[in-house]
N, C-alpha and C positions, 0 to 999 in steps of 0.2 A: 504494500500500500504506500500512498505518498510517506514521505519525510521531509520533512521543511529543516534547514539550518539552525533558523531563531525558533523561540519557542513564542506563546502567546503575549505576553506580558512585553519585548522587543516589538512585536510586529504592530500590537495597538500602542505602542509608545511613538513607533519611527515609524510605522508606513499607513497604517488605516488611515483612511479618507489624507491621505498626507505624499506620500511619497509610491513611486513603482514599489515593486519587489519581485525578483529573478529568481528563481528556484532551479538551475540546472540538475538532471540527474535526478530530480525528486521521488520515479518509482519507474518500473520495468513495466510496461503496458502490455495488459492481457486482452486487448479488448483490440479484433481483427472484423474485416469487413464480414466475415460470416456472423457476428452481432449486431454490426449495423445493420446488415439483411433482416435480420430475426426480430428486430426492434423497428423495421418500415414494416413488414410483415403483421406485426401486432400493431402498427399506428393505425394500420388499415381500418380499423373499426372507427376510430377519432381521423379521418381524413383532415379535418380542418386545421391540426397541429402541424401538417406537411407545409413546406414553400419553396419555393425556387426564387432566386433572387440573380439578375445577371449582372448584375456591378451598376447597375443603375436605380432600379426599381423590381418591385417583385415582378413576377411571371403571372398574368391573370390565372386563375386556378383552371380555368376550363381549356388551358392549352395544356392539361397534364393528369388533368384527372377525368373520370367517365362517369355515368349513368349508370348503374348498377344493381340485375336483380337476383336475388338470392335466396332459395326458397322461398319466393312470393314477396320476398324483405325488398324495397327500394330501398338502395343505398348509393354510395359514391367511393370510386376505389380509385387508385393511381391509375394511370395509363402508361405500362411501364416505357414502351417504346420511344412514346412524347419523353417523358423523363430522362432518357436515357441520351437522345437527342440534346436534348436544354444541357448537360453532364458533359458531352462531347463540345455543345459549343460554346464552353467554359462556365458554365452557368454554377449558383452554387446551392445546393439542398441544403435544407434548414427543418430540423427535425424537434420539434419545440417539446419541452417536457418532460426529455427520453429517460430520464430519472425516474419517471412512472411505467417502464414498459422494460428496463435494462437493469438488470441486478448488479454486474458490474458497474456500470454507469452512477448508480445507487451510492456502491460503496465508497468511490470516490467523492460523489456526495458529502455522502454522511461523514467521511473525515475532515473533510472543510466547514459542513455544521458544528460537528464538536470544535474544531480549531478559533472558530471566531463567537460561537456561541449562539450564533443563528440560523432562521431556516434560508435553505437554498432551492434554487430548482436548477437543472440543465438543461438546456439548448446544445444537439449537436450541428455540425458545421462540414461536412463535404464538396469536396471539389476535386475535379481533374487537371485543370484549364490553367490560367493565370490569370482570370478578372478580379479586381477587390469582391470581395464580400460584401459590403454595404459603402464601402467609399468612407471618408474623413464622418466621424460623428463621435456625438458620447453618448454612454448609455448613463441611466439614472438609478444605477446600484452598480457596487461594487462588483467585480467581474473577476473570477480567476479563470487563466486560458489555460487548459490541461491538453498537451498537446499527444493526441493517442497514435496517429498512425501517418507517416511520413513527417514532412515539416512546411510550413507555413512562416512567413515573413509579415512582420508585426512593426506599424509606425507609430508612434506615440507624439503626442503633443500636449504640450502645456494644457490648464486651463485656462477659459477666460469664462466662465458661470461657474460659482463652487457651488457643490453639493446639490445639485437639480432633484424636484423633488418629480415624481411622474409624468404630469402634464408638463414639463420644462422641458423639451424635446429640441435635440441641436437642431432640429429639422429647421426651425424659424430663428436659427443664430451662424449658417454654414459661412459666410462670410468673415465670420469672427475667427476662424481656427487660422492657428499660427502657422507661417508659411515652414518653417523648419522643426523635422522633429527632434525631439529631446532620446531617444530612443530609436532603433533602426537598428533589426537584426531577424533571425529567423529563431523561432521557437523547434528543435527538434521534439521526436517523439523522447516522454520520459520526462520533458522540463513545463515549469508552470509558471504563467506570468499576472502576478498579482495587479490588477489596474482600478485605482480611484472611482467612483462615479464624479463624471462631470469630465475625465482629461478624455479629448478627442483621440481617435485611433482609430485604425484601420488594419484590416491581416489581408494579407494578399499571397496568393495560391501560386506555384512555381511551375507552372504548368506539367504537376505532377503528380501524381494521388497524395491525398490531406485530409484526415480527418481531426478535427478536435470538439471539446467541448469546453463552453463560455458556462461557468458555475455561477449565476448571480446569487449576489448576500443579498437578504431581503429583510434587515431589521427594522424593528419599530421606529419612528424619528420622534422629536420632540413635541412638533405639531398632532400626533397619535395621541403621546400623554395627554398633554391638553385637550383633546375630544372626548376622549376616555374620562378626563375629570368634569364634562359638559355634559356627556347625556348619561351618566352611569352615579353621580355623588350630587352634581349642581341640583337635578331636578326634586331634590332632597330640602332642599332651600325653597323655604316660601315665595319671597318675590321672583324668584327667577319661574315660577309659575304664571304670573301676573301675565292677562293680557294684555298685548299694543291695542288699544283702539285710536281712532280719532280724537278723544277728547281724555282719555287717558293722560297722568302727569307721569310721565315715563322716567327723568332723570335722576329723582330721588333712589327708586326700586333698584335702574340702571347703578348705583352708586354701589346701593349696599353688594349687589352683586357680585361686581368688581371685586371689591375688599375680601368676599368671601369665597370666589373662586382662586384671588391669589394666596389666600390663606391654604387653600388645599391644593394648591398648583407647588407650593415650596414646602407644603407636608412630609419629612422623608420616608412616614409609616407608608402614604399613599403612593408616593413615588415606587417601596419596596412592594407592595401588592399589586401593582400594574405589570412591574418587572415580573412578578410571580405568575402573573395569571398569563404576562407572553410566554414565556417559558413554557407554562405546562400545555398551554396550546399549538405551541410549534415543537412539542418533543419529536424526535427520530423514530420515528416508525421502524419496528423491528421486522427482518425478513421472516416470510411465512414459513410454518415448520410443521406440517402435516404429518410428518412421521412420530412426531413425537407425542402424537395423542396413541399411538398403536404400543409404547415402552408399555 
């Protein structure tokens, strides 16, 4: 399984939301295109987590996937031919999720869950060809690229928007990325490249088979707690019950509010019960073990 250098206490000191981190070498890759097969195989049932992307934009789905009946079931499957075509003419699959469908895939997971103490999910990333993946952008969660089979070439750029929260999409800032990257190199199989949410980047395929997976961290942010302290403790408090009307004197109610939301915004018992209750709802799902009802 992976092996990171630093341990966690290093890595949220010097690199969380803060700096790159390069992990050469970090584990020996078990995971061959006969599991990527087996994991499009099973996506097949969830088509809409499938995509093809050609260095510009997606691929409309109806040039890759079909109409499909099955036992009487209308469904939609790949069309593997169209796919395989988009593959040849450097296009790049995007297998959204595969952490739900790939036990391997999982495991790697779930060591980066425990390592930063959050949940994650994976996106795999296939290519033949040499077009970018998606071109210059950032994503809006942390990203580890766990590079599984051949190698791929990775550019990194500064930020210029820290910490985007979801709706903050480079899409409406692509003018902003810095003309020169701070990073420029290729990720072989075996090595992981820790990347910020918010620094723009780009992986671009060597016109040669590539697979990796992008692990996004998906922890709670600050703006959660304070929701979480708005419809879960505030409605607990009288005037913040109070209707707005028309002739309603609103500023007084509005005051007390205030005062009693920040009282329990800088709570550190409620701070520690919000921590508690993410915690216990994004624990690690344990792999299934069917034989072991038969001991």
């Amino acid at each position: 399984m992976l092996q990171f250098s630093i341990n966690q206490q290093i890595f949220f000191s010097e690199y969380y939301e803060k700096n790159l981190y390069l992990q050469r070498n970090a584990f020996v890759s078990d995971i061959s295109w006969k599991e990527v097969n087996r994991a499009l195989h099973v996506m097949q049932m969830a088509p809409s987590y499938i995509q093809i992307h050609d260095g510009k934009s997606l691929i409309p789905e109806d040039e890759y996937k079909e109409n499909h009946v099955h036992a009487g079931i209308h469904t939609t499957r790949l069309n593997q031919e169209s796919l395989y075509a988009r593959l040849r003419e450097g296009a790049t699959l995007i297998v959204d999720k595969m952490d739900s469908v790939s036990l391997p895939v999982k495991r790697y997971c779930d060591f980066i869950s425990q390592f930063t103490g959050q949940p994650v999910v994976a996106n795999g990333y296939a290519a033949f060809g040499e077009k970018e993946s998606f071109g210059n952008h950032w994503d809006t969660h942390d990203v580890f690229a766990v590079q599984l089979i051949g190698r791929k070439r990775w550019r990194i750029y500064s930020p210029t928007f820290l910490l985007p929260m979801p709706d903050q999409k480079s899409r409406d800032h692509k003018q902003d990325c810095p003309a020169e990257p701070i990073f420029d190199d290729y990720l072989n199989a075996g090595d992981v490249l820790y990347i910020p949410r918010g620094w723009w980047h780009t992986a671009i395929p060597s016109n040669e088979e590539t697979f990796h997976i992008a692990v996004g961290v998906h922890p709670a942010r600050t703006v959660h707690y304070a929701t979480w302290i708005c419809q879960q403790l505030l409605p607990n408090f009288l005037p913040s019950r109070y209707s707005l009307t028309p002739f309603s004197e609103d500023q007084s109610a509005l005051e007390k509010i205030a005062d009693h939301f920040r009282e329990l915004l800088l709570d550190p018992e409620k701070l520690t019960e919000f921590k508690k209750a993410i915690t216990e709802y994004n624990r690690i799902k344990p792999e299934f073990a069917l034989q072991s009802l038969a001991d």
